[in-house]
C-alpha positions as CSV (number, residue, x, y, z in Angstrom):
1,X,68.8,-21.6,6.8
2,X,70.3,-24.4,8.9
3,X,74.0,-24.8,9.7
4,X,74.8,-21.7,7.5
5,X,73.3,-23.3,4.5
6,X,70.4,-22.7,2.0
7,X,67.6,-24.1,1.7
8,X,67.3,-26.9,-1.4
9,X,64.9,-25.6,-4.3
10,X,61.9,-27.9,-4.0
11,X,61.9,-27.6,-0.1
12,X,61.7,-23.9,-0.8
13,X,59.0,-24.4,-3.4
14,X,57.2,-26.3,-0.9
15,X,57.4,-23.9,1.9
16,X,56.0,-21.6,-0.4
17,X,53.3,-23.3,-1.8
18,X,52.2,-24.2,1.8
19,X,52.6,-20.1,2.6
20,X,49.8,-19.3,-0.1
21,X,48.2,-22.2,0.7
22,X,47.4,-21.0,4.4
23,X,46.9,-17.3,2.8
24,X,43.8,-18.8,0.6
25,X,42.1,-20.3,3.2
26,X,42.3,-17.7,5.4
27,X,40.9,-15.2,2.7
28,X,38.5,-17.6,1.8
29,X,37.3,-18.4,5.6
30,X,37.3,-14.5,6.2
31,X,35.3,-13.8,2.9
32,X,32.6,-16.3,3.7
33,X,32.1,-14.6,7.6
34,X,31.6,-11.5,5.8
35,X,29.1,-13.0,2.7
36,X,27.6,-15.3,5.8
37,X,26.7,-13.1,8.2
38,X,25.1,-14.4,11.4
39,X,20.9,-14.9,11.6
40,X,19.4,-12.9,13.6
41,X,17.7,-13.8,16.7
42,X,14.1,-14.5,16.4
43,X,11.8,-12.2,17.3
44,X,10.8,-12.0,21.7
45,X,7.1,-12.3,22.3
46,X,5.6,-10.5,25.2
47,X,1.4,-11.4,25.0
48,X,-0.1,-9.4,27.4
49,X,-4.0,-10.5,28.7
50,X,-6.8,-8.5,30.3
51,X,-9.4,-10.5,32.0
52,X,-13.4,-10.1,30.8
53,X,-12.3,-7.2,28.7
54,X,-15.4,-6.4,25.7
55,X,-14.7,-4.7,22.4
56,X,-15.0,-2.0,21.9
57,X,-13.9,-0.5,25.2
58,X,-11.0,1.2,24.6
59,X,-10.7,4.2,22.8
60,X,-8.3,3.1,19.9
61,X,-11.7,1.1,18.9
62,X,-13.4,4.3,19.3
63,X,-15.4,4.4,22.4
64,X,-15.3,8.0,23.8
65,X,-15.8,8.4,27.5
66,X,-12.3,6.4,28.1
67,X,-8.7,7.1,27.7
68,X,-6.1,4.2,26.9
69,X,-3.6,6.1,25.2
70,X,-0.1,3.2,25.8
71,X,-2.5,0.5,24.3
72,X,-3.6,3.4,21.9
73,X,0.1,3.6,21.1
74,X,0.4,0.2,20.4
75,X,-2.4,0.3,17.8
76,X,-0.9,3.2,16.4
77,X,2.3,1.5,16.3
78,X,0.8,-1.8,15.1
79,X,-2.2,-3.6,13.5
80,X,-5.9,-3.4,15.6
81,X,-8.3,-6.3,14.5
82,X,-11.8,-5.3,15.1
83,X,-13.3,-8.5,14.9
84,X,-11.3,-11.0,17.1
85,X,-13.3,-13.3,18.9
86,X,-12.4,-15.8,21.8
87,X,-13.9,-19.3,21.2
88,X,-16.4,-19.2,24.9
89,X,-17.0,-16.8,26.9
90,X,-15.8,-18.1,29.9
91,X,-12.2,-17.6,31.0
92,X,-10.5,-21.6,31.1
93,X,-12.4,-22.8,28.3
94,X,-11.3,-19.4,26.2
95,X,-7.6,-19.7,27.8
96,X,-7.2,-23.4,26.5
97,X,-7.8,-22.6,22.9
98,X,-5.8,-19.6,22.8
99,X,-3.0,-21.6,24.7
100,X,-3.3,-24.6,22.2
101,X,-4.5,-22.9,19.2
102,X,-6.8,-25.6,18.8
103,X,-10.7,-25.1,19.6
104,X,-12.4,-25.5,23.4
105,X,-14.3,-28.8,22.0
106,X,-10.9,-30.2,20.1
107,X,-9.3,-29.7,23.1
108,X,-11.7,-31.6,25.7
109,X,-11.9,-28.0,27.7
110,X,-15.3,-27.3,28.1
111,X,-15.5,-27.4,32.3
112,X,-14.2,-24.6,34.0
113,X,-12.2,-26.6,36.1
114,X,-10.5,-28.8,33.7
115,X,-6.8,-28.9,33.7
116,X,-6.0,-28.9,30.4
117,X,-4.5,-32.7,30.0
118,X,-1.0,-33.2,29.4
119,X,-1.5,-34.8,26.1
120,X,-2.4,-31.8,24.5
121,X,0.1,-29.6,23.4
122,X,0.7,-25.5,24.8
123,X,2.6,-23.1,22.3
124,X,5.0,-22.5,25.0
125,X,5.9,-25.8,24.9
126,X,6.6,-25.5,21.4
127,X,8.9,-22.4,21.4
128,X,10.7,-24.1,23.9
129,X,11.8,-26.5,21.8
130,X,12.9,-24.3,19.3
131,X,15.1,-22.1,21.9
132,X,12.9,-19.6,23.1
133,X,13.0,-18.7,27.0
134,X,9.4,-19.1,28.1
135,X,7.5,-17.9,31.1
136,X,3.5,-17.2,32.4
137,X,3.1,-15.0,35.0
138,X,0.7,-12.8,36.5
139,X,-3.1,-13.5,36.4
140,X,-4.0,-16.9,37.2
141,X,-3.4,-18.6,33.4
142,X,-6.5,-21.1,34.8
143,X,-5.5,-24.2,32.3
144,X,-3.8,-26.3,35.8
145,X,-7.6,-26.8,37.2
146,X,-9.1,-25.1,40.3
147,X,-7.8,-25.2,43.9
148,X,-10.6,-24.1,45.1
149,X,-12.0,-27.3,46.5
150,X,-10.3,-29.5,48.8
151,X,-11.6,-32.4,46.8
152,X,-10.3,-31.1,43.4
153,X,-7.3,-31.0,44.7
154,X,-6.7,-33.7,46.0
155,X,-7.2,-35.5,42.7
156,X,-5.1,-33.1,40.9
157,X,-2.2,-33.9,43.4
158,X,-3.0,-37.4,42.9
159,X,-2.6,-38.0,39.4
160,X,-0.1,-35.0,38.6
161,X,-2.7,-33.0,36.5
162,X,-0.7,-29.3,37.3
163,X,1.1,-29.7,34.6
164,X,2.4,-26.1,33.3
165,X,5.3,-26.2,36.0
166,X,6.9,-28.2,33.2
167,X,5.3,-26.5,30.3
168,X,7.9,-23.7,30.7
169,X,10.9,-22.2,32.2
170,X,9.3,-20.0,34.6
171,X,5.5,-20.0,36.6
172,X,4.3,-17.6,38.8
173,X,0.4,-17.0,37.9
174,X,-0.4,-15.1,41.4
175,X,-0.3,-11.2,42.7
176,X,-1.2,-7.8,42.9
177,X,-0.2,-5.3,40.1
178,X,2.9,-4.2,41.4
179,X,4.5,-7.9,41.8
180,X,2.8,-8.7,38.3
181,X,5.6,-6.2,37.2
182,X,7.9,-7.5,39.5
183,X,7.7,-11.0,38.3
184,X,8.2,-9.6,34.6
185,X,11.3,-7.7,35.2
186,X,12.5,-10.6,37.1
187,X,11.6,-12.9,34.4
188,X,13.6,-10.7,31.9
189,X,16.4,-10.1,34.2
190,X,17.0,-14.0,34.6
191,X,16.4,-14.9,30.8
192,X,19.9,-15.8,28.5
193,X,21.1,-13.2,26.8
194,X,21.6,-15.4,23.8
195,X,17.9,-16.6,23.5
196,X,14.5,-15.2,22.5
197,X,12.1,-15.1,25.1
198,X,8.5,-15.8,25.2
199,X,6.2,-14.2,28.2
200,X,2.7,-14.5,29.3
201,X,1.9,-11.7,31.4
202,X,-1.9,-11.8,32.8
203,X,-3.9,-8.9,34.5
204,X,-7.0,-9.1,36.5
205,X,-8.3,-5.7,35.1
206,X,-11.0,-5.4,34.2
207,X,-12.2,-8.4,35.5
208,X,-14.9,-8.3,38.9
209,X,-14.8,-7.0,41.8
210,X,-14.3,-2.9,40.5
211,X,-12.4,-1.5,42.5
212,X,-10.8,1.3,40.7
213,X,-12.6,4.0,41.9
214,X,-9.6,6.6,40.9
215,X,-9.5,5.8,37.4
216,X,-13.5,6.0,36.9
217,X,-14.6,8.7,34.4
218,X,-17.8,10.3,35.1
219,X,-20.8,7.8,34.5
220,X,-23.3,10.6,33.8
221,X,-20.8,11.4,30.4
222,X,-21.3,7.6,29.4
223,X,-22.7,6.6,25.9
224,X,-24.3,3.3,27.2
225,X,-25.0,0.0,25.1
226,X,-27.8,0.7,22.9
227,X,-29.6,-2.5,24.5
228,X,-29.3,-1.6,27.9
229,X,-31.7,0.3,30.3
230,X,-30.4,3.8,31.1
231,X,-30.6,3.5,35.4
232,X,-28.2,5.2,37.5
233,X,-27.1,2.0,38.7
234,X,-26.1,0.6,35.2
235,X,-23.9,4.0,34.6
236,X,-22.3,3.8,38.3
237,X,-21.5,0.0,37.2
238,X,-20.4,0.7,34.3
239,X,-17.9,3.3,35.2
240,X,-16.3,1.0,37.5
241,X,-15.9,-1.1,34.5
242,X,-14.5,1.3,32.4
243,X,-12.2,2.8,35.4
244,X,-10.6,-0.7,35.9
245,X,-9.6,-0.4,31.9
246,X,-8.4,2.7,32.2
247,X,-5.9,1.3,35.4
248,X,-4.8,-1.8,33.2
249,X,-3.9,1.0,30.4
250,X,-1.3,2.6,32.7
251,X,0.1,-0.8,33.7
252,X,0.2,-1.7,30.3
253,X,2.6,1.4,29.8
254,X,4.8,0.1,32.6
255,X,5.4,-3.1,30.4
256,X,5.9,-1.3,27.3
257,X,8.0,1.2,28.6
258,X,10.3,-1.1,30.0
259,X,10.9,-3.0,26.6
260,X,12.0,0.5,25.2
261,X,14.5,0.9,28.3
262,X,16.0,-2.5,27.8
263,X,16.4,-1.6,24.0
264,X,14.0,-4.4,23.2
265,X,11.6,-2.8,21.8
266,X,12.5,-3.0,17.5
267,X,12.4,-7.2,18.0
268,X,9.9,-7.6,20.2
269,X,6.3,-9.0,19.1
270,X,3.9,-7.4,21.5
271,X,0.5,-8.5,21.5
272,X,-2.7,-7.4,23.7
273,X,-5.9,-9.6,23.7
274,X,-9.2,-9.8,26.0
275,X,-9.3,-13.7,27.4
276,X,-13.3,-13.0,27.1
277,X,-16.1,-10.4,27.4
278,X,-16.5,-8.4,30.0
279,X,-19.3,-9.6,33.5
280,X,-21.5,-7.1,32.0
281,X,-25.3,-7.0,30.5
282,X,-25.4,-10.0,27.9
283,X,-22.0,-10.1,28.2
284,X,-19.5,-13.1,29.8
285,X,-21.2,-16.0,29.7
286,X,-23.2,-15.6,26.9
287,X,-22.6,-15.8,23.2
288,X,-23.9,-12.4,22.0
289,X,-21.2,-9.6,21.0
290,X,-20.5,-8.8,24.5
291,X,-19.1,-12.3,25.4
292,X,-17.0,-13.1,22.9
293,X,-15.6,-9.8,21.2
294,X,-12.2,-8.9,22.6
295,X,-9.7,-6.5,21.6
296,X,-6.8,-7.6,19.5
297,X,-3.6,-5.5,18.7
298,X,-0.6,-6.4,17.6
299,X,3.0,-4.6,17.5
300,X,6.0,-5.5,15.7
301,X,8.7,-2.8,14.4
302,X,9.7,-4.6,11.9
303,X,7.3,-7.1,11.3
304,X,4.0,-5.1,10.7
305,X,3.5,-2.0,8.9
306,X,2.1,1.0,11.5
307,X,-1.2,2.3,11.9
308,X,-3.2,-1.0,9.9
309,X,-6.6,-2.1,11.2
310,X,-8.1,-5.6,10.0
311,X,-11.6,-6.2,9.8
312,X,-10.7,-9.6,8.9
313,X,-12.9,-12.5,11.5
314,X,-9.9,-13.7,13.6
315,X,-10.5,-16.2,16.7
316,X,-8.3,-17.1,19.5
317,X,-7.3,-20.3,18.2
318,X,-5.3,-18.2,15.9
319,X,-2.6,-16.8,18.3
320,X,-1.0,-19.8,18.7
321,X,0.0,-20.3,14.8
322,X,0.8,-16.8,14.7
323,X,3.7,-16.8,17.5
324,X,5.3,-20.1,15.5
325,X,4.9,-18.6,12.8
326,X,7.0,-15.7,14.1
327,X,9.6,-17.8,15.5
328,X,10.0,-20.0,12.5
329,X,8.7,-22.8,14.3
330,X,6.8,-25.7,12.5
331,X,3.0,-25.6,12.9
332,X,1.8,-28.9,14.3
333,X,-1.3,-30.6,11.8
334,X,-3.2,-30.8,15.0
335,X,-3.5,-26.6,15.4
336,X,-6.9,-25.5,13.4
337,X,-5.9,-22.0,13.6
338,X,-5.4,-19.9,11.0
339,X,-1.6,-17.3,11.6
340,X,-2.2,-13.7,11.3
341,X,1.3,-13.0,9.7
342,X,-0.5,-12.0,6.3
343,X,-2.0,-9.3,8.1
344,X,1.3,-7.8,9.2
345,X,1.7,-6.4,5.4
346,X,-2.0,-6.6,4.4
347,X,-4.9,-5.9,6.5
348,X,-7.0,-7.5,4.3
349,X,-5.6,-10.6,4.3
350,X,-6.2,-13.8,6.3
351,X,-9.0,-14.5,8.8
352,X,-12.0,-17.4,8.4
353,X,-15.2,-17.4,6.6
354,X,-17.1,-18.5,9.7
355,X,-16.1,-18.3,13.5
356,X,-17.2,-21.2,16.0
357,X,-18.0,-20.6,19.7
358,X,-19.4,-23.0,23.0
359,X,-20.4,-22.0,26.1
360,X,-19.9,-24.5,28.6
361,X,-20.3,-25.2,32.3
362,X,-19.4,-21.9,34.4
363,X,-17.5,-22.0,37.8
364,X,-17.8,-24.4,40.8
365,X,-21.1,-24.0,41.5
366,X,-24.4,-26.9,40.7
367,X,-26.4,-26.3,37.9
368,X,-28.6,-24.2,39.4
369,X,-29.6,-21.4,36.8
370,X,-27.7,-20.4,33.5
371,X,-24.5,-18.7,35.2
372,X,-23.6,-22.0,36.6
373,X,-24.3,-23.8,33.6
374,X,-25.4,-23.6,30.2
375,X,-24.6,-25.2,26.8
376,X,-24.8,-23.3,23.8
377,X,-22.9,-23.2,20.2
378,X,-22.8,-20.4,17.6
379,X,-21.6,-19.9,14.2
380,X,-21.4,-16.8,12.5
381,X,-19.8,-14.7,9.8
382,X,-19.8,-10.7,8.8
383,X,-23.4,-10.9,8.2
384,X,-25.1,-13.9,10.5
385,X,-25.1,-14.9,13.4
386,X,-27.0,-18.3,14.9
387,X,-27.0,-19.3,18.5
388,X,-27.9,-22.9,19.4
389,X,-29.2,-22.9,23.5
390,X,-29.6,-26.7,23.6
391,X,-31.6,-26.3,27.6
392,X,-33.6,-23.2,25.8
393,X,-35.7,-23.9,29.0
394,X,-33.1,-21.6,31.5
395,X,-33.9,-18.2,31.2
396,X,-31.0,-15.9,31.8
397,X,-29.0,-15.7,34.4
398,X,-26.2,-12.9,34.5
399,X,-22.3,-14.1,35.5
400,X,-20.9,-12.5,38.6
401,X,-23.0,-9.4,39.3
402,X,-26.5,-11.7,40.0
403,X,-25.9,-9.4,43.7
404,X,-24.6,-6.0,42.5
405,X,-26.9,-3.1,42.9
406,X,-27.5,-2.6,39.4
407,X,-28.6,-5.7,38.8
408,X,-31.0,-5.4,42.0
409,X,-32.7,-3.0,41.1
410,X,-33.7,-4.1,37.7
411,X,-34.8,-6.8,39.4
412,X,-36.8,-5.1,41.6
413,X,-38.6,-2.6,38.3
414,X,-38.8,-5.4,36.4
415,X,-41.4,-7.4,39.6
416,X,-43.0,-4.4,39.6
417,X,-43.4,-3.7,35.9
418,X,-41.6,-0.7,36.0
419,X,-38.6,-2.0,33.4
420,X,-39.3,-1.0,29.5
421,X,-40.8,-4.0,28.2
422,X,-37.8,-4.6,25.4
423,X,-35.7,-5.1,28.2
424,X,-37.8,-6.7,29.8
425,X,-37.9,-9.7,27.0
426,X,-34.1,-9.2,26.6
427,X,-33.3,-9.8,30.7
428,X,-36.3,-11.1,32.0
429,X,-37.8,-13.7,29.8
430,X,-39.0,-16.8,31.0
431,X,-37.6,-18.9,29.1
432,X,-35.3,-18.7,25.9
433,X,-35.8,-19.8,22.6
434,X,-33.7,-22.8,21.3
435,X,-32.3,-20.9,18.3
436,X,-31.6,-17.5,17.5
437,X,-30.3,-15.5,14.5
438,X,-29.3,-12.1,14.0
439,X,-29.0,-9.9,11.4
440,X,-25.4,-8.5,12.4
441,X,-25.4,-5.5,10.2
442,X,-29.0,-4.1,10.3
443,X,-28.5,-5.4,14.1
444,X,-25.2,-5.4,15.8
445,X,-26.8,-5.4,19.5
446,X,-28.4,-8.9,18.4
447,X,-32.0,-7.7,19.9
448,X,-34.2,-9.0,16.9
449,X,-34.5,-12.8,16.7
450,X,-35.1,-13.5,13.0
451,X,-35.0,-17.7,14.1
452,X,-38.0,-18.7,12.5
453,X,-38.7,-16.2,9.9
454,X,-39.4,-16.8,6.0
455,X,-36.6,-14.8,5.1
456,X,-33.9,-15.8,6.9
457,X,-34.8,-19.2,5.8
458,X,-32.2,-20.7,3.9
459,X,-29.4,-18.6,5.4
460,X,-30.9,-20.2,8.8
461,X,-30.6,-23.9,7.5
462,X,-27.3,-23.4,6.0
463,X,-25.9,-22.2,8.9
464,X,-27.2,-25.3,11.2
465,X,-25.8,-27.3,8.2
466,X,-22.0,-25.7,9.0
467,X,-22.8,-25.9,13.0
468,X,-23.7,-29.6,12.3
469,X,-20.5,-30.3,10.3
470,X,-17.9,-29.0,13.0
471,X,-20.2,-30.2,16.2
472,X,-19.6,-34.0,14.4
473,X,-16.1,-33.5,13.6
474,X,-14.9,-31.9,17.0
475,X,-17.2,-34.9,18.6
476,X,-19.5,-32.7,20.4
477,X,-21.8,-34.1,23.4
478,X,-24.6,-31.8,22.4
479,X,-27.7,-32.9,20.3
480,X,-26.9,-31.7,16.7
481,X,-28.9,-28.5,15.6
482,X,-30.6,-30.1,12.7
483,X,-33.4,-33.2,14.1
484,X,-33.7,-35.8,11.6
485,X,-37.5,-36.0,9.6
486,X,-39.9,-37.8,10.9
């Protein structure tokens, strides 16, 4: 009331009509928070890389003589692919197509010490955008070119060619293991609260020079490579090998333990991947099984139902459309990969009909034998396999252990005629021959070349046919596989 007196009727009326009005809205702004709730964040991606790591050495993918058991866990937890393949078997030219999810040729990557141009696209670039906090750390990630030579650098300084420093949020590719770890809990201590995070985290394990002479399990208990001679140096070698796996295992753990301390764990994507085949008898650097098979796991809580495996033919282009895919990002027409997500629900699901990899120039060295350089293409599915070796002429030439003791003393029995004579044609030949085709099934060490041969025929020609086909639409340098009639 004002000055002792009543309000009039229709000012009272309108007081109250405002009253309920403000009541409504309030209701109806209270009621929509609670049918509205907010999204959740999207999911964090930690991808974590070995370096020259072969399938199937780990024990999740049932090799005996080692022990893995945090990567184990995350196969248990997750979904193990047991036929992922990297598009070369060389580290940059692999790195680039995983990185771009587009394939080494597509990409212009097939020199080892390309940077990869700035024109081309990096999934971290593209989670950026869409609010994720990104970072590489670790390993050198090998896509900025090699500084190495003085000369090299130069011209990458020159024309401003480094180019991941503004890629993403936060580079630091060098280390030991214990600052690898550092620089992850220091990336994940700096990241916003209030943002997903993406993070690159690279180990040199298993990658030459061995040195984990702790970890090494006892070579004489080995189950070697069915195509590779049985010497004591080959099982010493080879232990070192598998030691170095077994150390990347328990730093593996640290990572994943730390996720489950910072109560990231349930949203976190965690995926572990070989960047190529292991330095190892017909391994890096070539395109037989050794090269190019990597592990593959992938962990989500949520996302992927526990304890899958997928047999399905997965290649490295295919981990870029898989982490948009995760973070509701929009795939780019320009990525060729194929996501995973219908794996996460369905092993059987997803994958290609044929996979597609180049081996390229090796290293900073001249073309001197086949380590250095070599050009070669395959194509192959569940069944067949066809190698193209376009300078057939170079006989083989192993990638980083030409001087290891092993390697030596083949050598040596094989000048004296001492080696078996089928490794002798395996390691040893003179020459190669231009194409080569495997039975995969009957022949999964890729030992008999059926190139050639009546029946393998038409299965030969059609698969030169597909090789032809993606050499010409990926513009490849290369002489195509099939020589026109004369």
């Amino acid at each position: 009331m004002v000055g002792g007196q009543k309000p009039q009727a229709p000012m009272l009326k309108q007081l109250l009509f405002a009253t309920a009005l403000l009541h409504a809205a309030t209701w109806q702004a209270h009621a929509q928070k609670k049918k509205a709730p907010a999204a959740p964040q999207p999911p964090n991606i930690v991808l974590i890389v070995s370096d020259d790591h072969s399938a199937p050495f780990l024990s999740s993918y049932g090799y005996p003589q080692i022990k893995t058991p945090n990567i184990d866990r995350l196969a248990q937890e997750g979904i193990r692919f047991t036929r992922a393949y990297t598009t070369a078997p060389q580290c940059v030219l692999s790195r680039a197509a995983i990185m771009t999810g587009r394939n080494t040729l597509d990409v212009q990557m097939t020199r080892f010490s390309a940077p990869l141009d700035a024109s081309v696209t990096a999934y971290p670039e593209l989670l950026r955008k869409g609010g994720y906090h990104t970072g590489i750390l670790g390993r050198n990630f090998h896509l900025d070119g090699n500084r190495r030579v003085p000369e090299t650098v130069a011209v990458l300084e020159k024309y401003g060619l480094e180019t991941f420093k503004n890629r993403v949020d936060y580079l630091n590719a060098t280390g030991n293991r214990d600052s690898i770890f550092q620089q992850y809990t220091e990336f994940l201590d700096k990241a916003p609260k209030n943002k997903p995070f993406f993070v690159q985290v690279g180990y040199s394990d298993p990658h030459r020079i061995f040195n984990a002479k702790n970890f090494e399990p006892d070579p004489q208990s080995l189950t070697l490579p069915g195509h590779w001679p049985d010497t004591k140096g080959v099982r010493a070698d080879f232990a070192a090998y598998l030691g170095e796996i077994q150390r990347l295992d328990s730093d593996v753990g640290r990572v994943l333990d730390d996720l489950k301390k910072r109560g990231l764990e349930e949203n976190t994507l965690v995926v572990f991947i070989g960047d190529n085949g292991g330095a190892l008898l017909r391994g890096k650097g070539t395109l037989y099984d050794l090269g190019i098979h990597v592990p593959l796991i992938i962990r989500h809580p949520r996302l992927i139902k526990a304890g899958q495996v997928s047999d399905a033919l997965v290649s490295g282009i295919d981990i870029a459309p898989t982490f948009l895919a995760v973070a509701g990002v929009p795939v780019p027409k320009e990525i060729t990969g194929k996501s995973l997500t219908p794996t996460f629900t369905d092993s059987q699901q997803g994958g290609h009909e044929y996979i597609f990899a180049v081996r390229g120039a090796h290293g900073q060295g001249l073309p001197t034998n086949s380590s250095n350089f070599d050009l070669g293409r395959t194509i192959f599915n569940k069944k067949y396999k066809l190698i193209y070796n376009a300078i057939w002429q170079i006989p083989y030439h192993p990638v980083d252990f030409a001087g290891q003791p092993f390697w030596l003393d083949l050598k040596q029995q094989h000048a004296e005629g001492k080696l078996e004579e089928k490794y002798d044609k395996l390691l040893f030949a003179d020459r190669r021959k231009m194409f080569e085709i495997y039975d995969l099934q009957a022949d999964p060490d890729e030992t008999n070349n059926l190139s050639g041969q009546p029946e393998v025929a038409t299965i030969e020609h059609d698969l030169k046919t597909r090789l032809q086909e993606w050499m010409i639409l990926n513009r490849d340098y290369l002489p195509l596989p099939i020589a026109p009639e004369n």
